[in-house]
N, C-alpha and C positions, 0 to 999 in steps of 0.2 A: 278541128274547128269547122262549123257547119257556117255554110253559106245559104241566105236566104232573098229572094228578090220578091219586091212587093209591088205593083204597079201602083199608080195612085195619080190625083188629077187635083188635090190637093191635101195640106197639111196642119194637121187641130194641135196643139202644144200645148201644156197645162205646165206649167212654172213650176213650183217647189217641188224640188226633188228630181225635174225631168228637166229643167235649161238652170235651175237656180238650186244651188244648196244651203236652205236656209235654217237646216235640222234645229243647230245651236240656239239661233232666235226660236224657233218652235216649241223645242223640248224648256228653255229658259221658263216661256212663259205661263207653257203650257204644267208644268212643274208646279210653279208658285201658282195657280189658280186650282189645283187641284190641293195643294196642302188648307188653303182659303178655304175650302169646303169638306176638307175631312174625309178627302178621295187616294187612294191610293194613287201616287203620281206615275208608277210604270203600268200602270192597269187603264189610265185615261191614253197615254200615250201610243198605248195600242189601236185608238180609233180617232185621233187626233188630225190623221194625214189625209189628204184628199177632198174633206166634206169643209164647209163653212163652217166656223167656229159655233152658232147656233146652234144646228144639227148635231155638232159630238155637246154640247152641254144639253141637248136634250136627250141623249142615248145614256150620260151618265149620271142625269138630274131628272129622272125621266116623270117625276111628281109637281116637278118645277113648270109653275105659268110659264108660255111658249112667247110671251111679252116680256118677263124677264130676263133671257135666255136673250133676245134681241138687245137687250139694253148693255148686258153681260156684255155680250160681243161685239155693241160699238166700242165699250174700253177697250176688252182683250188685241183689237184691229187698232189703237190707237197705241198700246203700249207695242206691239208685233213692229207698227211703223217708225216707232221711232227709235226700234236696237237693230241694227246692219253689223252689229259686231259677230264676225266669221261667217257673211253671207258672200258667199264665191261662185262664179260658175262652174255647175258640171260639169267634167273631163268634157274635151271638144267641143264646149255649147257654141264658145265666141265662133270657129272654123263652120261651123254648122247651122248658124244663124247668119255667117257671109255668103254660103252656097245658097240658101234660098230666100235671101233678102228680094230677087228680082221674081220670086215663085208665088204661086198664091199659097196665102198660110196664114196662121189666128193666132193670137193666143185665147185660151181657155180656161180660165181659173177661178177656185174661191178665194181668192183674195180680192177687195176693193181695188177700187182702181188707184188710190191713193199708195194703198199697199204695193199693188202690183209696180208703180213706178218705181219706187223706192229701193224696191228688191231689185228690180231690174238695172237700174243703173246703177246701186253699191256692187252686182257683179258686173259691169263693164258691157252690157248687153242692148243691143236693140231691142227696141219696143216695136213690136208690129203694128202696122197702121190697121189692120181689124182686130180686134181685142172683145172680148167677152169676160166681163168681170161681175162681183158678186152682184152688183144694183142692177147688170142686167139679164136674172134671171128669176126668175120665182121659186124655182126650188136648187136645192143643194145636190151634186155627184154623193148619191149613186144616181139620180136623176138624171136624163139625157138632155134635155133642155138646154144647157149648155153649150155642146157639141154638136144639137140640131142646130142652132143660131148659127153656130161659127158657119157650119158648113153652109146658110141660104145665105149668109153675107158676102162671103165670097161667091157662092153664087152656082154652088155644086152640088150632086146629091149624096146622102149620107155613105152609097157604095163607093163613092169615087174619092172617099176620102180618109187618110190614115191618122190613128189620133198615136201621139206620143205619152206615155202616162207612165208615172211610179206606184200608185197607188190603189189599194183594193176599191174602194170606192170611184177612184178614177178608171179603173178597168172594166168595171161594172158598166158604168156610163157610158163608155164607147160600143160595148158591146151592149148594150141596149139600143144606143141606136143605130145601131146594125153597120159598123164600121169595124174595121180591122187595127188592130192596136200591137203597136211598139213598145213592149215594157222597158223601163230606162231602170236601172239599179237593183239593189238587192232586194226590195220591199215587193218589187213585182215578177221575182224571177218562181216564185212559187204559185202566183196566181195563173199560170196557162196562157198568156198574149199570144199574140199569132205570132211575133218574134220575140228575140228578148236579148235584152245587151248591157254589161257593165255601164256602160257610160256613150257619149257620141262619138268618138274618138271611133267605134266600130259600125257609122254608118256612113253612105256614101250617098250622094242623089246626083242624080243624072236626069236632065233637063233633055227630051226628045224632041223633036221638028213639028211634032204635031201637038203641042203646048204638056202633052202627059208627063210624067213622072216617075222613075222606078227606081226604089230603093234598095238598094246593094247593103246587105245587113248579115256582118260578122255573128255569129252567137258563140259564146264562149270566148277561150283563150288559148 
């Protein structure tokens, strides 16, 4: 088992898939919306994770006005919000969201904020008091914009800051903008992160004297 330490000064989190498992809502809806359109449903699923629901209807509706595609996905965010059936948190989110409840940290996500709550507490989870959600960003991960917000709201620069992410698109994004990333699950253990771990149960944070950050990070098993 390889041991890896990360410094950092603070902490970007993006939710599905990396503190929240919400596959089952995902794949459910994302399923029936592609049958709706006469889409192969494991071929949408493949670019479903990470981006706003817009952005994958226009990668796989890519002839489709980019206003109906908006419209599409205030439903699809409305139906996503109201199934929590088999939304859990990820191995060690609760242990790992107690350790740096007093740390500077975001959440980062394309989910609404409505969404995001929702997820967040059917797994039993703090909500972070800085949050970056769909309304507040102009474009969609693989886009950094996201990730650059988190990180000036807490009030740090994109170096001093580590992003936690499952997803190709999400991976993309942090290393755009030029942060260092923690892959969480199977989805990102092929895409290259700077570390990479089953679940959080294999990271440790350690709070030093002089407000930094270093993270003790298991790889493998």
């Amino acid at each position: 088992m390889q041991a890896t330490v990360l410094a950092a000064r603070a902490l970007l989190l993006d939710m599905d898939g990396t503190l929240v498992n919400s596959d089952a809502v995902v794949e459910r809806c994302w399923r029936r919306w592609a049958v709706r359109h006469g889409l192969d449903p494991e071929a949408a699923l493949k670019v479903v994770h990470g981006r706003q629901g817009y952005a994958t209807m226009a990668i796989l509706l890519p002839d489709r006005p980019m206003e109906e595609n908006h419209a599409d996905n205030r439903v699809m965010l409305a139906e996503e919000t109201a199934d929590t059936d088999g939304v859990v948190p990820i191995g060690g989110a609760p242990a790992f969201m107690a350790a740096i409840a007093g740390l500077p940290h975001a959440l980062v996500t394309s989910a609404d904020s409505a969404l995001a709550g929702t997820r967040m507490a059917a797994a039993s989870l703090p909500m972070p008091v800085v949050r970056v959600t769909a309304e507040s960003v102009g474009a969609s991960k693989p886009d950094p914009e996201g990730f650059l917000k988190g990180a000036a709201e807490l009030g740090f620069a994109p170096t001093d800051c580590v992003v936690f992410e499952d997803s190709e698109a999400g991976i993309a994004a942090g290393r755009a903008a030029g942060m260092r990333v923690v892959g969480v699950g199977p989805r990102a253990a092929a895409l290259s992160p700077d570390a990479h771990v089953d679940d959080l149960t294999q990271v440790r944070v350690e709070s030093l004297a002089d407000g930094s950050l270093r993270l003790h990070i298991r790889e493998g098993r």
